[in-house]
GUDO-304047 format. One record per atom (N, C-alpha, C): residue number from 1; x, y, z; residue in one letter; atom name. Coordinates in steps of 0.1 Angstrom, whole numbers. Example, Ala and Ser with C-alpha at 12.3 -4.5 7.8 and 13.67 -1.06 7.14 Angstrom:
GUDO-304047
<node num="1" x="132" y="-57" z="78" residuo="A" atomo="N"/>
<node num="1" x="123" y="-45" z="78" residuo="A" atomo="CA"/>
<node num="1" x="132" y="-33" z="78" residuo="A" atomo="C"/>
<node num="2" x="128" y="-22" z="71" residuo="S" atomo="N"/>
<node num="2" x="137" y="-11" z="71" residuo="S" atomo="CA"/>
<node num="2" x="129" y="0" z="79" residuo="S" atomo="C"/>
end
This chain:
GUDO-304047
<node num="1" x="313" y="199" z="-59" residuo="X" atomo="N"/>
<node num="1" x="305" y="187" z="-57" residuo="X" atomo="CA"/>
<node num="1" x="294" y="189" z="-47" residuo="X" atomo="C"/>
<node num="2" x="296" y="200" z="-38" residuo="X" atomo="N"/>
<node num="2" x="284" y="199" z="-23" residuo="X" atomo="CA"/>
<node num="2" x="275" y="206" z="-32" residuo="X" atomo="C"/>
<node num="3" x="279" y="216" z="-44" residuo="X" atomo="N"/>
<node num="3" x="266" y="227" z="-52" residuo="X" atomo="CA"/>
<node num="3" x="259" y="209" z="-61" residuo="X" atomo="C"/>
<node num="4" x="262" y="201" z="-65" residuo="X" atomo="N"/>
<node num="4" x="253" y="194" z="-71" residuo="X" atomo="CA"/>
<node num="4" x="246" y="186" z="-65" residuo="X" atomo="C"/>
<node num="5" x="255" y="180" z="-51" residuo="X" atomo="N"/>
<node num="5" x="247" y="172" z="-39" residuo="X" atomo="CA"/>
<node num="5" x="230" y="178" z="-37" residuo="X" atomo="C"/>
<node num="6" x="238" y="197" z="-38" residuo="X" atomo="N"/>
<node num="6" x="225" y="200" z="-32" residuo="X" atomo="CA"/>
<node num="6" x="211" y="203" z="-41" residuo="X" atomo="C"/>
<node num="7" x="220" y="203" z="-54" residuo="X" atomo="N"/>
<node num="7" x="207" y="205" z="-65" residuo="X" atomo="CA"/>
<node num="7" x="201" y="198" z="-64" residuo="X" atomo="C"/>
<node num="8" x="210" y="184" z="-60" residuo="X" atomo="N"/>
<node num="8" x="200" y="170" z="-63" residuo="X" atomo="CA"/>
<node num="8" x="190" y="170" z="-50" residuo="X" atomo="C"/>
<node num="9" x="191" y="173" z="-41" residuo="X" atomo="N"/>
<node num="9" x="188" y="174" z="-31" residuo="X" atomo="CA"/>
<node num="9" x="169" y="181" z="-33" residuo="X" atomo="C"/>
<node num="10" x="176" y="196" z="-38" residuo="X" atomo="N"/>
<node num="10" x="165" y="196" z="-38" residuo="X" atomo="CA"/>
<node num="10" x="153" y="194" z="-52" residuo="X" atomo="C"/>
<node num="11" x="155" y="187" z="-63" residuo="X" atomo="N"/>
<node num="11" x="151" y="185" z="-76" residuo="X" atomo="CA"/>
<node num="11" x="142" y="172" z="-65" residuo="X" atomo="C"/>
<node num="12" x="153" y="164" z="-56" residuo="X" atomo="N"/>
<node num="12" x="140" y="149" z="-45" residuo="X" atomo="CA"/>
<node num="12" x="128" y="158" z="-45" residuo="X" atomo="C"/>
<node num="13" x="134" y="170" z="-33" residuo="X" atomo="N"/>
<node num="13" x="119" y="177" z="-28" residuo="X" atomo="CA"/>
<node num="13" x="110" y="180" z="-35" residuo="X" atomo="C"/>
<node num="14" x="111" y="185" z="-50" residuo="X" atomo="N"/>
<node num="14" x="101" y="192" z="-55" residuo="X" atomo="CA"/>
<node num="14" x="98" y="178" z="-65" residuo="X" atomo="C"/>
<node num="15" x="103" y="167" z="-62" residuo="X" atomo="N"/>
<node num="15" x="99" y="153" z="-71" residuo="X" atomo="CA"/>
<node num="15" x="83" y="148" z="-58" residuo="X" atomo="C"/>
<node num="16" x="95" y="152" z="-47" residuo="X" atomo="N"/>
<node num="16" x="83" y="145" z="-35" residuo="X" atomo="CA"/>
<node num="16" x="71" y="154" z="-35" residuo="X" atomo="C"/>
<node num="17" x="68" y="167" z="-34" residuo="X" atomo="N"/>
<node num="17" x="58" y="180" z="-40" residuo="X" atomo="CA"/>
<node num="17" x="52" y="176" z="-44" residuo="X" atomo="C"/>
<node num="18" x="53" y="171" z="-58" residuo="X" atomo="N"/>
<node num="18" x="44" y="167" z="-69" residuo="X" atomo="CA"/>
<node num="18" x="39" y="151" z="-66" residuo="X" atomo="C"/>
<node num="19" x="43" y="147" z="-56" residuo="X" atomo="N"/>
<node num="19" x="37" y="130" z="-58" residuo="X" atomo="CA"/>
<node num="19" x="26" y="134" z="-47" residuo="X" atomo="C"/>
<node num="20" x="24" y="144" z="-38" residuo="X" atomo="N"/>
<node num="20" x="13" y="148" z="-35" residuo="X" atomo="CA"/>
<node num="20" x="16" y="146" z="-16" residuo="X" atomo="C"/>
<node num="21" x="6" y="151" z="-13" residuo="X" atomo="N"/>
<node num="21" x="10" y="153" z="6" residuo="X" atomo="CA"/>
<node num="21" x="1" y="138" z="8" residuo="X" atomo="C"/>
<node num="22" x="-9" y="132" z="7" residuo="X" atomo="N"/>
<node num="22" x="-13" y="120" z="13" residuo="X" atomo="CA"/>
<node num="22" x="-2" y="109" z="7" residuo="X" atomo="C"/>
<node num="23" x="0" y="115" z="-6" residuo="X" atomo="N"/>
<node num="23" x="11" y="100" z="-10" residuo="X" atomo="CA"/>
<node num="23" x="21" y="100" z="-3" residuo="X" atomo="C"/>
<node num="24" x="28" y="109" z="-4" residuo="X" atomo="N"/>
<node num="24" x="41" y="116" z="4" residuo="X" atomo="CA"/>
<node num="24" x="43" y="110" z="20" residuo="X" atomo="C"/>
<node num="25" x="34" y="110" z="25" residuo="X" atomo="N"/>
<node num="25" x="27" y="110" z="42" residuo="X" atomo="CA"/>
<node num="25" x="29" y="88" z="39" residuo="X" atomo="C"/>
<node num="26" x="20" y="84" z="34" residuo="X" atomo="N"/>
<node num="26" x="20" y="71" z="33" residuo="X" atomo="CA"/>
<node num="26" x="29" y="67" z="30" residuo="X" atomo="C"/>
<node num="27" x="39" y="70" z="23" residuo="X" atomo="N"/>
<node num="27" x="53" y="64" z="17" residuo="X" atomo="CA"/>
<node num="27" x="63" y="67" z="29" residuo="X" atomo="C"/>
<node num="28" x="60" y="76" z="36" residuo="X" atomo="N"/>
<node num="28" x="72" y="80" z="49" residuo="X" atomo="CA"/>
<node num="28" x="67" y="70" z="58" residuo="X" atomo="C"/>
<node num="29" x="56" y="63" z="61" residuo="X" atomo="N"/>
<node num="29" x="46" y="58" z="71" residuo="X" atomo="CA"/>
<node num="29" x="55" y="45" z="68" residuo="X" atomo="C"/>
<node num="30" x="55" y="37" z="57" residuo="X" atomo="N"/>
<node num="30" x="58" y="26" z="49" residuo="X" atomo="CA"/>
<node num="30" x="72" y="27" z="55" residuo="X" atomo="C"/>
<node num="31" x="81" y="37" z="52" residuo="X" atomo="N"/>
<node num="31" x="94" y="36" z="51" residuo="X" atomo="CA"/>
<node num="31" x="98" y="34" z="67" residuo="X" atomo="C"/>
<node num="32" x="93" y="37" z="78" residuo="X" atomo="N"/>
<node num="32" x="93" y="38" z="89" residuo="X" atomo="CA"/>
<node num="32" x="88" y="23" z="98" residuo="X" atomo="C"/>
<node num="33" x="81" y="23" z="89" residuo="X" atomo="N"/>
<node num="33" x="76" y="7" z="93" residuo="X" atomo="CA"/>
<node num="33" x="85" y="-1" z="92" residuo="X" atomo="C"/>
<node num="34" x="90" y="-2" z="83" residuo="X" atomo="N"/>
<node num="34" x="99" y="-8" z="73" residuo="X" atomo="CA"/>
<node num="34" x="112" y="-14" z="79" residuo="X" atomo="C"/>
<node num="35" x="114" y="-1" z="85" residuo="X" atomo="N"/>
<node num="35" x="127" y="0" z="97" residuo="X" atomo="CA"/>
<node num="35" x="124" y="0" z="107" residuo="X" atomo="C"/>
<node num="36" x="115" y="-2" z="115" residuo="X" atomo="N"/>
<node num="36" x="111" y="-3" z="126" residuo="X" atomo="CA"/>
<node num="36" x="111" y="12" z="133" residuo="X" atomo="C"/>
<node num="37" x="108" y="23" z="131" residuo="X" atomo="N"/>
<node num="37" x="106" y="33" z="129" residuo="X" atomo="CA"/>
<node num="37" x="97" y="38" z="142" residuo="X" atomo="C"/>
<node num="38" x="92" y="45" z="149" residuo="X" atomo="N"/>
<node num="38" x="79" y="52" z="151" residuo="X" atomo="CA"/>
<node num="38" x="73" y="58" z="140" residuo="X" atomo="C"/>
<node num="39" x="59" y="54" z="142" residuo="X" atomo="N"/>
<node num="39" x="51" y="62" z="135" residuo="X" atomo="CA"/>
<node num="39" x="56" y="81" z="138" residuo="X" atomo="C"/>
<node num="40" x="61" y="82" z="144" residuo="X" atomo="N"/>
<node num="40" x="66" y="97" z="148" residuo="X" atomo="CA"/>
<node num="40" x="74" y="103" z="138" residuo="X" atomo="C"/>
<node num="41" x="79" y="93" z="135" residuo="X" atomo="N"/>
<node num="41" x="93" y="96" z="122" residuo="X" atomo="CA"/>
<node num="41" x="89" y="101" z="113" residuo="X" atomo="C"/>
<node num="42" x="76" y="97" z="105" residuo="X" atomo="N"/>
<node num="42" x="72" y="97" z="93" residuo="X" atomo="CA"/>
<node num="42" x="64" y="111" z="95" residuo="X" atomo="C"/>
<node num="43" x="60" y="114" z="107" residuo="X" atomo="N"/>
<node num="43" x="54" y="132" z="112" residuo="X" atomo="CA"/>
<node num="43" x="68" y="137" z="107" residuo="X" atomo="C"/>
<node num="44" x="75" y="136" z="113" residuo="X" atomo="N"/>
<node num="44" x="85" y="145" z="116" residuo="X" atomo="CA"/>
<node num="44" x="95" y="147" z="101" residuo="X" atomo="C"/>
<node num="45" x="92" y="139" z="93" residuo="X" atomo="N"/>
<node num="45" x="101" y="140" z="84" residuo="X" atomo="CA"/>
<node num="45" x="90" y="148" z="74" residuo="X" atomo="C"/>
<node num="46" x="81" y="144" z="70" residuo="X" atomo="N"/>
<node num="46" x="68" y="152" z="68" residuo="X" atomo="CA"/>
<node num="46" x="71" y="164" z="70" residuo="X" atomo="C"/>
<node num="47" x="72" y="166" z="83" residuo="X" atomo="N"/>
<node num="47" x="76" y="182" z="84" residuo="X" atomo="CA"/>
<node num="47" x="88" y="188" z="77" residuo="X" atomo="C"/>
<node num="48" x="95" y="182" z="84" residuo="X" atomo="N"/>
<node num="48" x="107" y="186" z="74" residuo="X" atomo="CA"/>
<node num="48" x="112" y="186" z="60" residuo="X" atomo="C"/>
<node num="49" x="102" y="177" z="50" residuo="X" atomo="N"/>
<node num="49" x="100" y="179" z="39" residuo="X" atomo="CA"/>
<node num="49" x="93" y="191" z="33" residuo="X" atomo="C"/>
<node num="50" x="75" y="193" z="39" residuo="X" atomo="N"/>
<node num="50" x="67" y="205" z="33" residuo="X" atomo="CA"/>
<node num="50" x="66" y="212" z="39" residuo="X" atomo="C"/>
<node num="51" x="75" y="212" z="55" residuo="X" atomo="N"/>
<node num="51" x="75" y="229" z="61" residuo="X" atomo="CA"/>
<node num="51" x="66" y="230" z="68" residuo="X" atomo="C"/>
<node num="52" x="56" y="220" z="72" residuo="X" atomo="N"/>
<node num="52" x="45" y="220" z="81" residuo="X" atomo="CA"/>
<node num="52" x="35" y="204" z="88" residuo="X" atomo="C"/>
<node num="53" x="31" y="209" z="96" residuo="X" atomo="N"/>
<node num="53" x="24" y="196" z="97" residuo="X" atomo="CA"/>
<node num="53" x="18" y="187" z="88" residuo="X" atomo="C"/>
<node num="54" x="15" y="174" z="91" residuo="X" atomo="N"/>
<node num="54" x="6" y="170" z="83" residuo="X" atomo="CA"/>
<node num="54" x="-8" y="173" z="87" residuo="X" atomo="C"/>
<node num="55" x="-16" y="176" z="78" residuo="X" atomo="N"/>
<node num="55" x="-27" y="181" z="74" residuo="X" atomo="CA"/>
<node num="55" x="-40" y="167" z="83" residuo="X" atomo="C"/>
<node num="56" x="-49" y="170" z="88" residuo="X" atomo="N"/>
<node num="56" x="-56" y="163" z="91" residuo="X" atomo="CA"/>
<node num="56" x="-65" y="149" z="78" residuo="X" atomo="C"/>
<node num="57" x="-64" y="158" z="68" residuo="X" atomo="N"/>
<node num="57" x="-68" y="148" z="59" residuo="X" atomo="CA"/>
<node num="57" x="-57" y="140" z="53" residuo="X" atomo="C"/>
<node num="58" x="-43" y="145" z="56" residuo="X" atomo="N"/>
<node num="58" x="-30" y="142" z="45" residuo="X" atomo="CA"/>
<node num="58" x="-29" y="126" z="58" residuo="X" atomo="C"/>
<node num="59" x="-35" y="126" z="75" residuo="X" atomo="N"/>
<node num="59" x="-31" y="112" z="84" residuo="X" atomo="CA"/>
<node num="59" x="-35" y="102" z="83" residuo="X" atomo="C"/>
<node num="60" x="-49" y="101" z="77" residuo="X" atomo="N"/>
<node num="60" x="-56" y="88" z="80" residuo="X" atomo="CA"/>
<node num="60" x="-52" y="78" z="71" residuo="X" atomo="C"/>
<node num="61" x="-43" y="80" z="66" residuo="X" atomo="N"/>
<node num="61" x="-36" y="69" z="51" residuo="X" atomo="CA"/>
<node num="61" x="-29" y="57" z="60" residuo="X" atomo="C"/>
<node num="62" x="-31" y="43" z="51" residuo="X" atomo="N"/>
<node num="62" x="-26" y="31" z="53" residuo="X" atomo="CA"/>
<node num="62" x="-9" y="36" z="49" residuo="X" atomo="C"/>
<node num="63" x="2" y="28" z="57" residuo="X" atomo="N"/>
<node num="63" x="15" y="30" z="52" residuo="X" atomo="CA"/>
<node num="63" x="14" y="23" z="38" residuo="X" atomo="C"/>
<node num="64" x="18" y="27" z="26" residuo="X" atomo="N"/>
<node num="64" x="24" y="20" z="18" residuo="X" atomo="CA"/>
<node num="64" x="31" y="32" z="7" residuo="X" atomo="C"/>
<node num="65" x="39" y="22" z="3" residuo="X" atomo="N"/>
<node num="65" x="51" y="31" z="-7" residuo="X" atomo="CA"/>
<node num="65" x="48" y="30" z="-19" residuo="X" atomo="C"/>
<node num="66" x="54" y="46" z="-22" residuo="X" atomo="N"/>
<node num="66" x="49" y="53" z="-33" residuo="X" atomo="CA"/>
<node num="66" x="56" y="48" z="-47" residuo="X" atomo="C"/>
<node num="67" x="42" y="48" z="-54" residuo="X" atomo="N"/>
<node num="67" x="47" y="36" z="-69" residuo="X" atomo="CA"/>
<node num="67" x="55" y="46" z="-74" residuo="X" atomo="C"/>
<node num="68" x="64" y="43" z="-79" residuo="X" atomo="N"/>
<node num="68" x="76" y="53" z="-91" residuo="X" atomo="CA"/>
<node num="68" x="86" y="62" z="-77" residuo="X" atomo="C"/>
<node num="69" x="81" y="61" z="-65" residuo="X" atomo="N"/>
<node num="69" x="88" y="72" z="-62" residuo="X" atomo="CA"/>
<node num="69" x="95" y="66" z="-48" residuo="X" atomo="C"/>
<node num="70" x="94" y="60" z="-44" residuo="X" atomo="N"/>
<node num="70" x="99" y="48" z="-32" residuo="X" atomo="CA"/>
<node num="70" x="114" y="55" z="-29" residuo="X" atomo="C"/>
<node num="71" x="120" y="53" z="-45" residuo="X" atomo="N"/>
<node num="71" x="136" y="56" z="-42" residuo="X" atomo="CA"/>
<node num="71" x="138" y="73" z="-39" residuo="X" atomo="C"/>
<node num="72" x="126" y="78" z="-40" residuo="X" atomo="N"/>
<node num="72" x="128" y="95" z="-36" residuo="X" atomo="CA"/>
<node num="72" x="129" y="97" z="-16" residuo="X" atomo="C"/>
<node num="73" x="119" y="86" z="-12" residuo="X" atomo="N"/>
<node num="73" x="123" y="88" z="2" residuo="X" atomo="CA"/>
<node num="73" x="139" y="84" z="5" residuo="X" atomo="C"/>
<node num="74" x="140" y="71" z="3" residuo="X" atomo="N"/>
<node num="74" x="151" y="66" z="8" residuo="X" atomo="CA"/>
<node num="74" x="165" y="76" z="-1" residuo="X" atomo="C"/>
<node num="75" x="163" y="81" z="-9" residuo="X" atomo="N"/>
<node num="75" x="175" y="91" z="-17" residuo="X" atomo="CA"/>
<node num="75" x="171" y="104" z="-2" residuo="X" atomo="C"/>
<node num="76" x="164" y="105" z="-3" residuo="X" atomo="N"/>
<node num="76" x="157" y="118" z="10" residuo="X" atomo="CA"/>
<node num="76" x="164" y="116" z="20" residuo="X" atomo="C"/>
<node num="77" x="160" y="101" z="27" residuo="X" atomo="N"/>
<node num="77" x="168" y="98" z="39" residuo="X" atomo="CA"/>
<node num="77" x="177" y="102" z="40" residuo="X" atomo="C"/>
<node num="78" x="181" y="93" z="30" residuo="X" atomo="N"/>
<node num="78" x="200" y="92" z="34" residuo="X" atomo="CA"/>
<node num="78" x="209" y="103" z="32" residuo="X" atomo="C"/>
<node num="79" x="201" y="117" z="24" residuo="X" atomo="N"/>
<node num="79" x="208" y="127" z="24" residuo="X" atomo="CA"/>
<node num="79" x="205" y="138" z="36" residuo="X" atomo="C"/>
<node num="80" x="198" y="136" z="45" residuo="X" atomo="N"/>
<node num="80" x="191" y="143" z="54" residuo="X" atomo="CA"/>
<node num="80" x="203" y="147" z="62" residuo="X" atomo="C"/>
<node num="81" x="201" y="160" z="67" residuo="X" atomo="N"/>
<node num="81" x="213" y="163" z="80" residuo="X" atomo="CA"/>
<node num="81" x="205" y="159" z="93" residuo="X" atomo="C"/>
<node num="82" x="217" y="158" z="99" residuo="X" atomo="N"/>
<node num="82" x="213" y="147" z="109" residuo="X" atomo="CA"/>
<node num="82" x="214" y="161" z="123" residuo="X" atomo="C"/>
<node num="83" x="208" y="164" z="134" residuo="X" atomo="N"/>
<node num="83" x="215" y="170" z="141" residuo="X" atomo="CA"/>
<node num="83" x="227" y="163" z="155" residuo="X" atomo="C"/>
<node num="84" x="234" y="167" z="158" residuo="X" atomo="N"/>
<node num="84" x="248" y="164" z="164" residuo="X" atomo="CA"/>
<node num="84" x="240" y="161" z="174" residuo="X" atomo="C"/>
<node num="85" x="244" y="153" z="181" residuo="X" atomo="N"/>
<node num="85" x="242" y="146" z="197" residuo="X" atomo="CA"/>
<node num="85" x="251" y="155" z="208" residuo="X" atomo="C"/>
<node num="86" x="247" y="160" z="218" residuo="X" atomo="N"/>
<node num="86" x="257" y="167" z="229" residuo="X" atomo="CA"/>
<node num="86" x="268" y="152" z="235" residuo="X" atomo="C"/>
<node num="87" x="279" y="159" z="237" residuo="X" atomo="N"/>
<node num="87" x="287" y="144" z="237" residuo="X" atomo="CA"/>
<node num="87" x="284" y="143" z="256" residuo="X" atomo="C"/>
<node num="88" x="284" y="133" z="260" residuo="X" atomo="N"/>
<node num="88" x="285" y="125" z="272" residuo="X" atomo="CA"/>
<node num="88" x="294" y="131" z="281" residuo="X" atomo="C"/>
<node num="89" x="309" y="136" z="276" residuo="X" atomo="N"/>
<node num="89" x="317" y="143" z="280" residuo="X" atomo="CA"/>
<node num="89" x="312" y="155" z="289" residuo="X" atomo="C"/>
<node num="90" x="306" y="161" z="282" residuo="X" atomo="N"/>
<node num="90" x="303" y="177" z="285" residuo="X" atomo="CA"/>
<node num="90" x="292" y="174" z="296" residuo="X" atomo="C"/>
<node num="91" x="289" y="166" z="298" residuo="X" atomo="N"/>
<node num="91" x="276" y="162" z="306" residuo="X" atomo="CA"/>
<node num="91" x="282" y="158" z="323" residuo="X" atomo="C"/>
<node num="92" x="292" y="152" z="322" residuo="X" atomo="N"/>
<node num="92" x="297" y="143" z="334" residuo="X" atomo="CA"/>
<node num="92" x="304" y="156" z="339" residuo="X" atomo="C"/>
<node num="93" x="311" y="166" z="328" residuo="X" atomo="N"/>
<node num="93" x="317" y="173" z="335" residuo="X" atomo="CA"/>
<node num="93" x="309" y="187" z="342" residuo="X" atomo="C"/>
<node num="94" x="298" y="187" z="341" residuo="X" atomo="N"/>
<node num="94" x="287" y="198" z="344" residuo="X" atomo="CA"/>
<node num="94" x="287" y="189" z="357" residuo="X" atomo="C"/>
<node num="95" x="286" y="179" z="358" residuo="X" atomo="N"/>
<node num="95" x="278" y="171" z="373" residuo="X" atomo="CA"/>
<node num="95" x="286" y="182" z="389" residuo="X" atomo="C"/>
<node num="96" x="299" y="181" z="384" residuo="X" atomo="N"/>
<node num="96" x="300" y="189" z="402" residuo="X" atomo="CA"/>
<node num="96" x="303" y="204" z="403" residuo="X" atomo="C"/>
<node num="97" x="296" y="212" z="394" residuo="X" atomo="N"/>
<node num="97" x="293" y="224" z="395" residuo="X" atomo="CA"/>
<node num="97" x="285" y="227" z="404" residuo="X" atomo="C"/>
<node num="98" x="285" y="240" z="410" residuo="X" atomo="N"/>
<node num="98" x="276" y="248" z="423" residuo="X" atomo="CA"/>
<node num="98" x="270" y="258" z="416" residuo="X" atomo="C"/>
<node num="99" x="256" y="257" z="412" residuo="X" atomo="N"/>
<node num="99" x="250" y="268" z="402" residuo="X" atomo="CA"/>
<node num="99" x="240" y="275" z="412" residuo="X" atomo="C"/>
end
């Protein structure tokens, strides 16, 4: 089941590819708004969709979501790995160390 999660996974990305880097860029802008987001989100996921910045011409776009393809971010989102939080624990117990 995780080998077809991830075909599907990546059949989104090369769906999002083809809908193009300004559309792509505007639809993440949209989706961020959406949710109340930073506009930072929608860089950052950007990146981690095409592997690089966005492009100076790919920024200046109004947010809005992408016709036909809307359900590709939010299928994106919600499959995205998340990275782990350092727990709280390990934090309080570093405090009375002599380094």
């Amino acid at each position: 089941m995780a080998s077809s999660a991830m075909r599907r996974r990546d059949e989104v990305l090369e769906e999002l590819s083809a809908a193009g880097t300004q559309a792509v860029y505007a639809g993440l802008l949209a989706y961020a708004l959406a949710r109340h987001y930073r506009r930072g989100w929608a860089y950052y996921a950007f990146k981690e969709i095409f592997g690089a910045e966005p492009r100076p011409q790919d920024r200046p776009v109004k947010p809005q979501a992408l016709p036909n393809f809307n359900f590709l971010i939010e299928e994106w989102a919600a499959g995205r790995k998340r990275k782990a939080r350092p727990r709280k624990e390990a934090a309080r117990h570093d405090r009375g160390r002599a380094f």
